[in-house]
C-alpha positions as CSV (number, residue, x, y, z in Angstrom):
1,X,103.8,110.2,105.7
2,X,100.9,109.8,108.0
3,X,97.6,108.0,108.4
4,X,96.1,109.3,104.8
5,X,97.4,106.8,103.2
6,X,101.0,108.4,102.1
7,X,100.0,111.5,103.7
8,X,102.1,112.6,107.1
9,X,77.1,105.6,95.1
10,X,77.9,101.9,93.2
11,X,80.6,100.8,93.5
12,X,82.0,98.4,90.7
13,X,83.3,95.0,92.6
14,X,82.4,92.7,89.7
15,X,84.6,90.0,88.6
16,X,85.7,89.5,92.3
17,X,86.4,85.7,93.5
18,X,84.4,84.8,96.0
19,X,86.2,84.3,99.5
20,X,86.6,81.2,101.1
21,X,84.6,81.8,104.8
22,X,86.3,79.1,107.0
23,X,85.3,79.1,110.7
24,X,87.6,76.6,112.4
25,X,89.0,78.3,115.1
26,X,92.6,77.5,116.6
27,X,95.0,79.9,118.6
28,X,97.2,82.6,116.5
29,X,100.1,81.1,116.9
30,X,99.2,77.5,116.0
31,X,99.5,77.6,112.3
32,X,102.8,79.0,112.1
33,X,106.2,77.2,110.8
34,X,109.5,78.1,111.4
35,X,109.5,79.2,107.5
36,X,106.9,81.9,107.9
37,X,108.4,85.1,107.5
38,X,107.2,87.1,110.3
39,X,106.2,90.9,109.4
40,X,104.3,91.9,112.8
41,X,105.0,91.2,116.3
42,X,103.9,92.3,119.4
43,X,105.1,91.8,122.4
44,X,103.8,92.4,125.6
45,X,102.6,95.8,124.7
46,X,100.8,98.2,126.8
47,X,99.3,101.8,126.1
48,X,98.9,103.9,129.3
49,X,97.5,107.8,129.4
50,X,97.4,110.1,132.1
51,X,93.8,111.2,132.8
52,X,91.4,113.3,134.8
53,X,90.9,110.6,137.5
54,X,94.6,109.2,137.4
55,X,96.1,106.5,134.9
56,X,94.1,105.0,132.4
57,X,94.9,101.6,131.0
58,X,94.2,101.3,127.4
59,X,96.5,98.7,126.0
60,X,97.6,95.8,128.4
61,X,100.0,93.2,127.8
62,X,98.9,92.5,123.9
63,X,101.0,90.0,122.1
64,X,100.9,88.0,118.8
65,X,102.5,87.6,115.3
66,X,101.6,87.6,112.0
67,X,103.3,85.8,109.2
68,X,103.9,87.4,105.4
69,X,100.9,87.1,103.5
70,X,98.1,86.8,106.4
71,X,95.5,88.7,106.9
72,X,94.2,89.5,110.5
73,X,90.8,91.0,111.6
74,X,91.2,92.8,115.1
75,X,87.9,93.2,116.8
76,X,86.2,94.4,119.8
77,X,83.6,97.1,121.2
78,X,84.3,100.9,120.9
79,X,87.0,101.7,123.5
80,X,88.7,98.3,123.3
81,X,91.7,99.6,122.2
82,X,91.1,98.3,118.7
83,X,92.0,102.1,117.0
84,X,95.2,102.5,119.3
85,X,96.5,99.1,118.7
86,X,96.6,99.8,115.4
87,X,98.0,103.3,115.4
88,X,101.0,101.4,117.7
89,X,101.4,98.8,115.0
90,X,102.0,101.0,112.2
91,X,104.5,103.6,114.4
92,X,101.9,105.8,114.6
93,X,102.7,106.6,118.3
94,X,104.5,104.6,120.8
95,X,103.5,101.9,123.5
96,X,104.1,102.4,127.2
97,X,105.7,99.5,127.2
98,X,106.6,96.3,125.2
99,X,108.2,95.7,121.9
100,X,107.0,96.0,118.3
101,X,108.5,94.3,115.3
102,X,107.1,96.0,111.6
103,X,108.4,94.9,108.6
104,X,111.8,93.7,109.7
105,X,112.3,96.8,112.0
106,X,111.9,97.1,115.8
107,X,109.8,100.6,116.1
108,X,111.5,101.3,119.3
109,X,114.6,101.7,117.9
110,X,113.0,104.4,115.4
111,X,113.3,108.0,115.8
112,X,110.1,109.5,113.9
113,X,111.4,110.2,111.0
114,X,112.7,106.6,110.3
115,X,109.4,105.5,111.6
116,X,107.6,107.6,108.4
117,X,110.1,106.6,106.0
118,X,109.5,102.4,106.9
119,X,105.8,103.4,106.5
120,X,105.9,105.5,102.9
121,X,108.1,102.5,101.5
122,X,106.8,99.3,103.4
123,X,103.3,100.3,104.2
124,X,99.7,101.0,103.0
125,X,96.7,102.4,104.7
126,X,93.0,102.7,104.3
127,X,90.3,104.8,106.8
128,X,87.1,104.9,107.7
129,X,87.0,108.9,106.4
130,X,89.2,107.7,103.1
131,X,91.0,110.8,104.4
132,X,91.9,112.0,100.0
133,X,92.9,115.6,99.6
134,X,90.2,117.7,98.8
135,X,92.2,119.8,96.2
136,X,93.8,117.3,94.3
137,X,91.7,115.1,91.8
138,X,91.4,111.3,92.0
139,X,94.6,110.9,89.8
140,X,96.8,113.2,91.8
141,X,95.6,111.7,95.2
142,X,96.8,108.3,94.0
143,X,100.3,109.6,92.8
144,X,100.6,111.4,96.1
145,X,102.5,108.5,97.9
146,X,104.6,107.9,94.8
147,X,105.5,111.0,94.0
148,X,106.6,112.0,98.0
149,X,109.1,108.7,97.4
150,X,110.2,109.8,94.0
151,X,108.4,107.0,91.7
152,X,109.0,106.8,88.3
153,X,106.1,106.9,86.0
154,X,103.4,107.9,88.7
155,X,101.2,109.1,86.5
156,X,100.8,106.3,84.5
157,X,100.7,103.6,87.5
158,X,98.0,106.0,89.3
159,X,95.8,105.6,86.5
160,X,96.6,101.7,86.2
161,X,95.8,101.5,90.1
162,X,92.4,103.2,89.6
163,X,91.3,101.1,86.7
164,X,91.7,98.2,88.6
165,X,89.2,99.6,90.8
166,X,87.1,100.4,88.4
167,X,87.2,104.3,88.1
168,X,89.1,104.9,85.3
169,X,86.5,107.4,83.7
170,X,86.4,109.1,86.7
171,X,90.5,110.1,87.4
172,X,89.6,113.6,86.7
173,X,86.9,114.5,89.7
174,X,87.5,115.6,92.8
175,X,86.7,113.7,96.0
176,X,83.8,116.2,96.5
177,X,82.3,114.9,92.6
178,X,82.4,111.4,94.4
179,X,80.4,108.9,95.8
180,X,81.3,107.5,99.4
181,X,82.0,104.0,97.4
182,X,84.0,105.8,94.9
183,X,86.2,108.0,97.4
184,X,86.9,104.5,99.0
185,X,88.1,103.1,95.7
186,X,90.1,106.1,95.1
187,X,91.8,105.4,98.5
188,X,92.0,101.8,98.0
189,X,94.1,102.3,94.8
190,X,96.2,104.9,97.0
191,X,96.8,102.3,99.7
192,X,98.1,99.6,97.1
193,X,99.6,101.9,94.2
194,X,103.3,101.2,95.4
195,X,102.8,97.5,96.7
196,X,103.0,97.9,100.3
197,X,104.1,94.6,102.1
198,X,101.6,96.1,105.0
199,X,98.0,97.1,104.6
200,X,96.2,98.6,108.0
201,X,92.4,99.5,107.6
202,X,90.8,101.0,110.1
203,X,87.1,100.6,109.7
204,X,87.4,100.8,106.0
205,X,83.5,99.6,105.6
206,X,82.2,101.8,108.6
207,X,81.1,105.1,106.5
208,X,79.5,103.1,103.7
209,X,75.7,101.0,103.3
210,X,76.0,97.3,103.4
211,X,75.5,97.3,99.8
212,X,78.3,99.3,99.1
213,X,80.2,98.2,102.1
214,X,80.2,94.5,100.9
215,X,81.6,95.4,97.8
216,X,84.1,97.6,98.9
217,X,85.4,94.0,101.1
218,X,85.3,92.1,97.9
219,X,87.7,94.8,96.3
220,X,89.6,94.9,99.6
221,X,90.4,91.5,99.8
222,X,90.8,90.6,95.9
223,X,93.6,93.4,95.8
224,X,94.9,91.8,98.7
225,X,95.6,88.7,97.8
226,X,97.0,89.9,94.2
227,X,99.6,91.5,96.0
228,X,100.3,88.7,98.7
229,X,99.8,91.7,101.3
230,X,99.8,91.4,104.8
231,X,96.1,92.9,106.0
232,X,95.5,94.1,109.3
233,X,92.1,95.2,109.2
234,X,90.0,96.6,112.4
235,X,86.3,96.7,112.0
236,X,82.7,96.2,114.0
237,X,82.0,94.5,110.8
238,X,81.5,90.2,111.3
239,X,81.0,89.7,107.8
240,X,84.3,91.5,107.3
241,X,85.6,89.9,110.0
242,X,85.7,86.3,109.2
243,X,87.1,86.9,105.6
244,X,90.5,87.5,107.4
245,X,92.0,84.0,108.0
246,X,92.7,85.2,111.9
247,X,90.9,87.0,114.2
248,X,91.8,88.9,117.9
249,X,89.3,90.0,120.0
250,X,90.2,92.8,122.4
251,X,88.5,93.2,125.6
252,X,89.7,96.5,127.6
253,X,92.6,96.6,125.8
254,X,93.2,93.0,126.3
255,X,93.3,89.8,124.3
256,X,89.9,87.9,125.2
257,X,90.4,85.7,122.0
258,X,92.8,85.0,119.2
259,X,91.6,82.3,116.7
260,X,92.9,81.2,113.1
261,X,90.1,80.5,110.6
């Protein structure tokens, strides 16, 4: 399974608590026992490409850790190496060099296939482009990750997922009879229909209005934390930003901040 979330408008946000916007900043690592469970860690990780005009730097020397049940916001301009970090920390591709721990797994020692089976059974993701299957209705797009791991009951736990978000009525239509809001939801109840330990979202507010965008964040981070998920989200967004309770700023592909909330 790839990127499309287990596949390698309103919007109705009601009934959402309201998040708790601290802004004490303190390094990463500072708030961290020797009982939290660690689930991500980088470690001196790099991400090199040949180009036109010789060696480009991307990723350099990027390390932290993030404990079970945290959520981080990773932040930066375009070209900061925000996109590619993530891609690295899901085993989407490979660093140059450095070592990455996901879920209890060092990537490295992953051939591809193993990479894909951690990420159908461990790990959830949601896009900027919600990436759902044009040909399959809203129902079927949510079964798609169980079904690929042989889920019992799919059907009936797709259409659990997408009541929770509010679209119930709507199981039947096809992304192209949806709303950008609604294709989000659709791939927000995809991302968390088999309780992933690991949610990456990449931009996951970036195609929608501020309305819809805000509300989409509310659902976000209230399925989040009724799963006791581990986000990593990437985003331009502030707002979004400083509900995660830490925050890494990348700089050139390096770490020009890291900050607990």
């Amino acid at each position: 399974m790839g990127p499309a979330g287990g596949v390698d408008g309103a919007v109705c946000a009601e009934a959402t608590p309201a998040i708790d916007r601290r802004t004490t900043r303190n390094d990463l690592s500072m708030n961290m026992t020797k009982n939290d469970e660690i689930v991500i860690r980088a470690d001196k990780v790099s991400k090199s490409v040949d180009g036109p005009d010789g060696r480009l730097t991307i990723l350099d020397d990027v390390g932290f850790m993030l404990a079970r049940g945290d959520s981080l916001a990773i932040v930066g301009a375009s070209g900061s190496g925000k996109t590619t970090l993530l891609g690295l920390l899901a085993g989407l591709d490979r660093p140059s060099s450095g070592e990455i721990m996901l879920a209890g797994e060092r990537l490295d020692t992953l051939d591809e296939e193993a990479r894909a089976r951690l990420r159908r059974r461990r790990v959830g993701f949601v896009f900027q482009n919600f990436h759902l299957l044009p040909a399959l209705n809203a129902e079927e797009n949510v079964m798609l990750p169980l079904e690929l791991e042989g889920g019992a009951d799919a059907r009936t736990r797709a259409g659990e997922a997408l009541a929770r978000v509010g679209l119930a009525a709507r199981k039947h239509h096809y992304p192209a009879q949806l709303s950008g809001g609604e294709q989000q939801r659709v791939a927000l109840a995809r991302a968390f229909v088999h309780a992933p330990e690991i949610l990456f979202a990449d931009e996951p507010t970036g195609n929608l209005d501020r309305r819809t965008g805000t509300a989409i964040g509310d659902l976000l981070f209230a399925l989040n934390r009724e799963h006791g998920t581990t986000l990593v989200l990437v985003t331009h967004d502030t707002v979004l930003a400083e509900r995660c309770a830490r925050r890494l700023a990348l700089d050139g592909g390096r770490i020009v901040d890291a900050a607990a909330a």
